[in-house]
C-alpha positions as CSV (number, residue, x, y, z in Angstrom):
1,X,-177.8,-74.7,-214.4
2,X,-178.9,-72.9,-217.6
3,X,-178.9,-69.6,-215.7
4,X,-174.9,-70.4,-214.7
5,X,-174.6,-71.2,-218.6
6,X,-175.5,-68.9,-219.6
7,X,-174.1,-65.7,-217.4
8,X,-170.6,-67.8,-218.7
9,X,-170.7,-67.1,-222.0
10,X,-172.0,-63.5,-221.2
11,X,-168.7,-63.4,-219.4
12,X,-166.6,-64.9,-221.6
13,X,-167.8,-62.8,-224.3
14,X,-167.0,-59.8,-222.4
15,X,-163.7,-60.8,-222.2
16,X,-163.2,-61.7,-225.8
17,X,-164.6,-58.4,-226.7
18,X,-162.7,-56.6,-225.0
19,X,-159.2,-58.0,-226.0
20,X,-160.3,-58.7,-229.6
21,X,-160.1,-55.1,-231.1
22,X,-157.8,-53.1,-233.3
23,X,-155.0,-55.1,-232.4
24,X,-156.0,-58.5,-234.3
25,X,-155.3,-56.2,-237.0
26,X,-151.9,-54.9,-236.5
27,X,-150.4,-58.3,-235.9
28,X,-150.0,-59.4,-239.5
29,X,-148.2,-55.9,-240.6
30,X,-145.8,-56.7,-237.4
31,X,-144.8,-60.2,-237.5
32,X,-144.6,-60.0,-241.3
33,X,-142.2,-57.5,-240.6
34,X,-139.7,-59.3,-237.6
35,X,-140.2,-62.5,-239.2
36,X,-142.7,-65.7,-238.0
37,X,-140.1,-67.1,-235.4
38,X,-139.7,-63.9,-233.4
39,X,-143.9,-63.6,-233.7
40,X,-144.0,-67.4,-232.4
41,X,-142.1,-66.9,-229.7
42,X,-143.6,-63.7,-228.3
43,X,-146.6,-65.4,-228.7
44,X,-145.6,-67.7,-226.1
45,X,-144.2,-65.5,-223.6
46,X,-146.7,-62.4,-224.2
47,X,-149.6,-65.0,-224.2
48,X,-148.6,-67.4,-220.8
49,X,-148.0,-63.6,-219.3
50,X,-151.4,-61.7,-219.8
51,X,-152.9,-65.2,-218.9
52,X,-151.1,-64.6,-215.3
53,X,-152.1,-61.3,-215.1
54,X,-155.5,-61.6,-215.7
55,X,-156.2,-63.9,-213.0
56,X,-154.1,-62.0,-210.7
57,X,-156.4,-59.0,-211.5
58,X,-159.4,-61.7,-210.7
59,X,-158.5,-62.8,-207.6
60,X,-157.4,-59.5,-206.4
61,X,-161.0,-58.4,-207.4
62,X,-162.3,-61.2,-205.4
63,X,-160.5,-61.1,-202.9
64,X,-161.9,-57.0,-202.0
65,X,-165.3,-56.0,-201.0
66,X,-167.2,-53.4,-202.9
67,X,-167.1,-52.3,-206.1
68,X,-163.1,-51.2,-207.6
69,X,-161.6,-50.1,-210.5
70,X,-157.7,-50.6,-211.0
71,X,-157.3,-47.7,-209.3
72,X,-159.5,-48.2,-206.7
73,X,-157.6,-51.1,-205.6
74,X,-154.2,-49.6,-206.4
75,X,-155.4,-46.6,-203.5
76,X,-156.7,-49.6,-201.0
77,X,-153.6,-52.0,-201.7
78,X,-150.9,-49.6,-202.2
79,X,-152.0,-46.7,-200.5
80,X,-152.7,-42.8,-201.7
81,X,-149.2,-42.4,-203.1
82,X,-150.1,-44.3,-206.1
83,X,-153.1,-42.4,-207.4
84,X,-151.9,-39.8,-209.5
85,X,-149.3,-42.5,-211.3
86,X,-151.7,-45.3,-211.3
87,X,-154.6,-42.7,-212.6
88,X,-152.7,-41.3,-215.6
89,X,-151.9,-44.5,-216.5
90,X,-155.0,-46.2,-216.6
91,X,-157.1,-43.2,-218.1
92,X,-154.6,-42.8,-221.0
93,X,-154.0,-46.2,-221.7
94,X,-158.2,-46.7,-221.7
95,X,-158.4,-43.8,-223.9
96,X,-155.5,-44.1,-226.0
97,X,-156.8,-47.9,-227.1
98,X,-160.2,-46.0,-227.4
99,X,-158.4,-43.8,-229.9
100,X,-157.0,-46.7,-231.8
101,X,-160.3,-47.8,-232.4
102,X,-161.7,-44.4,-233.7
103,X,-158.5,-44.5,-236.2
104,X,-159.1,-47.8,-237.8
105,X,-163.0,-47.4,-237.5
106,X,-163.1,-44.7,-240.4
107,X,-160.7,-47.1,-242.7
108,X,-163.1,-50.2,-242.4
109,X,-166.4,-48.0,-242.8
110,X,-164.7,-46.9,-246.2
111,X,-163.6,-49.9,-247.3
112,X,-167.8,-50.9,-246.5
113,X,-169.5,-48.3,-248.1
114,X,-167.1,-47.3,-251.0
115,X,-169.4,-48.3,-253.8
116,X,-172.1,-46.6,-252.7
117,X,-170.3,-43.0,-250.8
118,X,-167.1,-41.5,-251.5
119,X,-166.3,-39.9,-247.8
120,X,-162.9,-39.9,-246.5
121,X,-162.6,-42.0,-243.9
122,X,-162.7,-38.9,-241.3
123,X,-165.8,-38.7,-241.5
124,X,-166.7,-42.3,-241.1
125,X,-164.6,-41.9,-238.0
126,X,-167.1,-39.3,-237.0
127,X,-170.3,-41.6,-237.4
128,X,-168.8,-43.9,-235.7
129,X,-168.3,-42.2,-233.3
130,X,-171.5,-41.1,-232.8
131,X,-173.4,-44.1,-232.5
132,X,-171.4,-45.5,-230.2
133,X,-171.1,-42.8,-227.8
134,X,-175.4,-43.0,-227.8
135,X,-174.9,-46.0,-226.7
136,X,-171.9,-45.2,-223.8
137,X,-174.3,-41.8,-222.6
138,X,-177.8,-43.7,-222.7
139,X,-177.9,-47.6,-223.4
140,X,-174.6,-49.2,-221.3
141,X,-177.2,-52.1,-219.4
142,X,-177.5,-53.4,-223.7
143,X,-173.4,-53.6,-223.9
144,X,-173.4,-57.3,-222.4
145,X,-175.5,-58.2,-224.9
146,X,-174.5,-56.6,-227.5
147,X,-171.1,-57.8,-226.9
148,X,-172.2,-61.2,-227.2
149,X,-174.3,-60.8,-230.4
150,X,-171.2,-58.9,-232.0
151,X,-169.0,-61.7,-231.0
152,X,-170.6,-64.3,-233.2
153,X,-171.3,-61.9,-236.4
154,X,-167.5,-60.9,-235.9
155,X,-166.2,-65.2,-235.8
156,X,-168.7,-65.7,-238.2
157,X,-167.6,-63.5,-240.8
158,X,-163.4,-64.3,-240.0
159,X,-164.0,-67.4,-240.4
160,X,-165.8,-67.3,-244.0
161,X,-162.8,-65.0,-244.6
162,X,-160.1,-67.5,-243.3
163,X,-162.1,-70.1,-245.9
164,X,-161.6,-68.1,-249.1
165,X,-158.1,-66.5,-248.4
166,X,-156.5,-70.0,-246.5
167,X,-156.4,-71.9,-250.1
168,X,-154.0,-69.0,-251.6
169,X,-151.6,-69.2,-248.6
170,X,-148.1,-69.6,-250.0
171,X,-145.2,-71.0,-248.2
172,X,-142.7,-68.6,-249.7
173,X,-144.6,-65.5,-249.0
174,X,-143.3,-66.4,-244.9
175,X,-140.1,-64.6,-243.6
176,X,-138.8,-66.4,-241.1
177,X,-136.4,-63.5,-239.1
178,X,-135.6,-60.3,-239.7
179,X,-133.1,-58.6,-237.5
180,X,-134.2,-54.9,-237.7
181,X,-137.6,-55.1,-237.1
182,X,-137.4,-57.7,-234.0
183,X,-139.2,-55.9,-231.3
184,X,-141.5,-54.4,-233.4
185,X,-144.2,-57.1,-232.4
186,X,-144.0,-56.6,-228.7
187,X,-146.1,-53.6,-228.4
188,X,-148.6,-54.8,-231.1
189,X,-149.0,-58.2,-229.4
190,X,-148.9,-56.8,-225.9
191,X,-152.0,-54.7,-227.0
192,X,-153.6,-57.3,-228.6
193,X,-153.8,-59.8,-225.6
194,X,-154.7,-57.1,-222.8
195,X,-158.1,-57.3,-221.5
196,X,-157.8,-56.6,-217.8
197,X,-160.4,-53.8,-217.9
198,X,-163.2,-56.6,-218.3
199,X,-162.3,-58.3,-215.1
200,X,-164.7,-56.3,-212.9
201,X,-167.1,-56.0,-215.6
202,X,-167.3,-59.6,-215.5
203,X,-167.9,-60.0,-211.8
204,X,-170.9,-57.5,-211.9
205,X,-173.0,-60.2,-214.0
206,X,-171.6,-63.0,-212.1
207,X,-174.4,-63.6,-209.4
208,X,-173.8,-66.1,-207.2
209,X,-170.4,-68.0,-205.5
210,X,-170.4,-71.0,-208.2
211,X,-170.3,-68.3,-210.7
212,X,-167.4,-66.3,-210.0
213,X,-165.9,-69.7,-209.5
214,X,-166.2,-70.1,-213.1
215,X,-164.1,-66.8,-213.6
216,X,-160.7,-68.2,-213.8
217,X,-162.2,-71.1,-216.3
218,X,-163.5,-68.2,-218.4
219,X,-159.7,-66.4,-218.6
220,X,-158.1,-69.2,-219.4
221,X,-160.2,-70.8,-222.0
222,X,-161.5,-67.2,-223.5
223,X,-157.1,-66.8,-224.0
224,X,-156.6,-70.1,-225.3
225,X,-159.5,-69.2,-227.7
226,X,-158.2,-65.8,-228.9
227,X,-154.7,-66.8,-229.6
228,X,-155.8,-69.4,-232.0
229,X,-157.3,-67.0,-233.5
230,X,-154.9,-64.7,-233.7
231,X,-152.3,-67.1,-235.1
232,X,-155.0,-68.6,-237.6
233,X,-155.7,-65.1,-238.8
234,X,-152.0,-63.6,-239.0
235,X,-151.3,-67.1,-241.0
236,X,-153.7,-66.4,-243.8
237,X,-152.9,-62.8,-243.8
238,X,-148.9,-63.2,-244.6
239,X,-149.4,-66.3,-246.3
240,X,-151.3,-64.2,-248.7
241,X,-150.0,-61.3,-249.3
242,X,-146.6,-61.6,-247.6
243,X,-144.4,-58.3,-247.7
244,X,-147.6,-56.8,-249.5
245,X,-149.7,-56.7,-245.8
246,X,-150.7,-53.2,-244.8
247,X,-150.6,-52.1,-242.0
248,X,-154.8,-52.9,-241.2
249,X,-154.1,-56.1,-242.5
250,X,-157.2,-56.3,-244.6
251,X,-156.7,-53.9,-247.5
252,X,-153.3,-55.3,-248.8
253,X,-155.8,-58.3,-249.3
254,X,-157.9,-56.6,-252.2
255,X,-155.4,-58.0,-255.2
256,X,-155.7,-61.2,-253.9
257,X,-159.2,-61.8,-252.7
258,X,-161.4,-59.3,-254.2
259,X,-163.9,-56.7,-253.0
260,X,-166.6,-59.0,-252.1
261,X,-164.4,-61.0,-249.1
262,X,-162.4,-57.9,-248.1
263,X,-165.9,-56.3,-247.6
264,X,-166.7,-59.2,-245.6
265,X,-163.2,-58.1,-243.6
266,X,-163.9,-54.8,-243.2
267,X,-167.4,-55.9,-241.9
268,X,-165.5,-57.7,-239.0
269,X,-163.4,-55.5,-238.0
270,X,-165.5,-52.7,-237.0
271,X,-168.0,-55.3,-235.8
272,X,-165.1,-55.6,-233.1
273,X,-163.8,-52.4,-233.1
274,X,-167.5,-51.3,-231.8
275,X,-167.7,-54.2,-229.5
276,X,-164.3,-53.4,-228.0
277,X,-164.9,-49.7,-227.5
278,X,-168.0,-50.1,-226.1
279,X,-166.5,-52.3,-223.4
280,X,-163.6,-50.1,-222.6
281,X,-165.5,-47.5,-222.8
282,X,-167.9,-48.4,-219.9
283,X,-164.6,-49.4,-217.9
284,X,-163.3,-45.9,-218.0
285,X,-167.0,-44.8,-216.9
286,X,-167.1,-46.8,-214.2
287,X,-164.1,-46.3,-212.9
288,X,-164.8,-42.4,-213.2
289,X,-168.0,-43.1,-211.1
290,X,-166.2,-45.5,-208.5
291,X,-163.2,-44.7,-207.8
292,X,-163.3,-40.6,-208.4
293,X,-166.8,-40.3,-207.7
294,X,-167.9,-38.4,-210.5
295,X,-171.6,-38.3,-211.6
296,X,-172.8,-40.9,-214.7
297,X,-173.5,-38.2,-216.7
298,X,-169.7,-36.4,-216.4
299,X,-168.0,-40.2,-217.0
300,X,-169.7,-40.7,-219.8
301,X,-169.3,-37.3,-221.6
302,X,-165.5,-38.1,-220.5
303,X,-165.3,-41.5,-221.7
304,X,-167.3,-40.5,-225.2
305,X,-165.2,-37.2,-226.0
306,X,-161.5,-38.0,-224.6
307,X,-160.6,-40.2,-227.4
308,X,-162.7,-38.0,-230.4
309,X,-161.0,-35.2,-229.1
310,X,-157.5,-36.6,-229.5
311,X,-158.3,-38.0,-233.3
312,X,-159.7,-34.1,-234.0
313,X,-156.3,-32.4,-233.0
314,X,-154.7,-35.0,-235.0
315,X,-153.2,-38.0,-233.4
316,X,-154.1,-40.7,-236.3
317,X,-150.9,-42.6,-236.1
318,X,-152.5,-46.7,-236.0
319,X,-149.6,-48.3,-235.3
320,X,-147.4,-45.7,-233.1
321,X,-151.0,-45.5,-231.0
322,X,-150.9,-49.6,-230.4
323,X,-147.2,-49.7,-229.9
324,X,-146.9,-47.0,-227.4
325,X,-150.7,-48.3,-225.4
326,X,-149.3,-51.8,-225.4
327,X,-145.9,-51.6,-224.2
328,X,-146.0,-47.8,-221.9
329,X,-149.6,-48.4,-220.5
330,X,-149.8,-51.8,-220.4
331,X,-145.9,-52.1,-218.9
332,X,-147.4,-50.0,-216.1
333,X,-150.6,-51.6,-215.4
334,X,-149.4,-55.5,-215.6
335,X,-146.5,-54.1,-212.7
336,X,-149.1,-52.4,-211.1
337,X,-151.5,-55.8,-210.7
338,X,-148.8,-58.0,-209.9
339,X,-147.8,-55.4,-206.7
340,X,-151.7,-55.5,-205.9
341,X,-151.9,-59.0,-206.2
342,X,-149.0,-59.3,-203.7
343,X,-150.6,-57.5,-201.0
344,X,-154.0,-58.7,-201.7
345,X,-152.8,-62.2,-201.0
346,X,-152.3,-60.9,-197.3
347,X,-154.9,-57.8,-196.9
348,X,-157.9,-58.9,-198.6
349,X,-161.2,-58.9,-197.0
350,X,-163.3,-61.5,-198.5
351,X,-162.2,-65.3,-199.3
352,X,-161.8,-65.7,-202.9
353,X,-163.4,-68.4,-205.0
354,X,-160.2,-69.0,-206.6
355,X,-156.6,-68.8,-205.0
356,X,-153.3,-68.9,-206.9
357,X,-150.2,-70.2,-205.4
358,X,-147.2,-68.2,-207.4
359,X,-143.8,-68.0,-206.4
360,X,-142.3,-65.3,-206.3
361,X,-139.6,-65.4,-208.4
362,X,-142.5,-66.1,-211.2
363,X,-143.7,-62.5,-210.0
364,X,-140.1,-61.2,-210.9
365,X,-139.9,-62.8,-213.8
366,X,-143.1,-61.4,-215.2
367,X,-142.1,-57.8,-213.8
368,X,-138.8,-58.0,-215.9
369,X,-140.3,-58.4,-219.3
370,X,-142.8,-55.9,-218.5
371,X,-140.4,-53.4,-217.5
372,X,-137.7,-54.8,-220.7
373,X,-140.3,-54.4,-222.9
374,X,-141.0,-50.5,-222.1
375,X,-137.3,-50.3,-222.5
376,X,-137.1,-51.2,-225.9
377,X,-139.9,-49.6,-226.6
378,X,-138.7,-46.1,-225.6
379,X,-135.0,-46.4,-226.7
380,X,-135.0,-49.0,-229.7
């Protein structure tokens, strides 16, 4: 029983890791900018959406024998056609959030070590870099549990933040709409909530039957968990500094709460920024070793120097990185699932230890706000 226990919150924390990155920090700058009613109710939708999706990608990976990747499953489900589209999408949509992280990593190390090194944040970047990859090239069996120490040093310190900066909320600093920036949280948010990677992750540590039973528990409660935070955070945030929140959410907070908490911030964030790369990192490795049968060493070296490379030649744009990952990518990998899950219902090879019964006009539904979303994104 303690064994099950514990494997669960290995699990979960995987999961939380993994969707609790850069994106917790873009949320504030976005919603503060379309208003809080337009953030509420994408919220809502965005939130009941990725839930779905997330369990469709458990069960489909339940469901299948082996070990798969998205793409592996894509090529078993939907047959060789899809490889090149579903490839492109997942490696650049894994290493485009991997870049994310690289860009806000070198803000929050400055913020850290300002009164003792004046660096620009490039080269923090640059360290950071490098200690993760060590750990991506030599140490990937320590990520589990790494992930879960991170997790509590990175809820510890938000929630000593969310004490000092909750009191000096202010109802006036809340806009409530705000017509020309409407969509601009759809992206961010989208972004924010994905965590589909971790699914097979997940499954590897879960041993036995009554543990991967315990998978769809784990979605649904590690979600519930990370929206509230989400909401708690993005509440303090604007209530704070209001049209003043920049875009990483925790500088703008320097007038207001003073160097010692916005370290304290800063501290968090690339507590999770490391967690969260590290994660996705050993997703795209894995997938390079399963599904195109490279050798450790080569996914690694890929999975370490796509995203570095990409930051070097100069894409360092936080928000436009988020916005394009979360709506683009993650349009085409949440259509991609649901089409998998469809034909895994009837092709699958092992009997699940969880079974959804969808309709399919949910299905449709889900595949229209994907594919709206994208829209807007490219022509709005």
């Amino acid at each position: 029983m303690f064994g099950v226990a514990k494997n669960f919150i290995f699990i979960v924390s995987i999961l939380i890791g993994t969707i609790v990155g850069a994106g917790i920090f873009g949320i504030p700058y976005a919603i503060s900018r379309s208003g809080i009613l337009p953030g509420l109710f994408y919220f809502l939708i965005l939130g009941i959406l990725v839930t779905l999706i997330h369990l469709f990608f458990g069960e489909i990976s339940l469901r299948t024998k082996g070990k798969h990747r998205l793409i592996g499953f894509s090529r078993k489900y939907l047959g060789k056609r899809s490889d090149i589209f579903i490839a492109v999408s997942v490696i650049f949509g894994t290493v485009g959030a991997l870049l994310a992280y690289l860009i806000l990593a070198g803000d929050f190390l400055k913020i850290i070590f300002s009164p003792w090194i004046d660096l620009n944040s490039f080269y923090f970047t640059l360290f950071f870099w490098v200690i993760l990859f060590w750990f991506i090239f030599w140490k990937t069996k320590l990520i589990p549990k790494a992930e879960l120490i991170s997790n509590g040093f990175f809820f510890l310190i938000i929630l000593l933040t969310l004490v000092f900066a909750l009191p000096k909320v202010e109802i006036s600093n809340f806009a409530f709409f705000n017509s020309e920036n409407l969509f601009l949280p759809f992206g961010v948010l989208l972004f924010s909530l994905v965590g589909w990677s971790a699914i097979p992750e997940m499954l590897e540590i879960s041993k036995g039957r009554e543990e991967k039973k315990n998978l769809k528990k784990a979605i649904i409660l590690t979600t519930a968990v990370v929206i509230f935070l989400y909401l708690l955070f993005t509440f303090a945030v604007i209530g704070v500094a209001g049209r003043n929140v920049s875009i990483d959410a925790i500088s703008g907070l320097i007038p207001f709460l003073g160097g010692k908490i916005i370290f304290l911030g800063a501290l968090a964030g690339i507590i999770t920024l490391a967690d969260s790369f590290l994660v996705l990192a050993l997703y795209l490795r894995n997938t390079l070793i399963y599904d195109f049968k490279f050798s450790p060493a080569i996914s690694s070296f890929i999975s370490g120097f796509s995203p570095l490379f990409l930051f070097l030649i100069g894409f360092r744009s936080f928000i436009g990185t988020i916005g394009f990952v979360g709506t683009i990518i993650g349009a085409i990998e949440g259509l991609i699932i649901i089409l998998i899950f469809q034909r895994a219902k009837a092709l699958g090879d092992r009997e699940p230890e969880y079974n959804l019964k969808v309709p399919s006009f949910v299905l449709y539904f889900l595949m229209l706000i994907l594919v709206s979303g994208a829209i807007i994104q490219i022509f709005i």
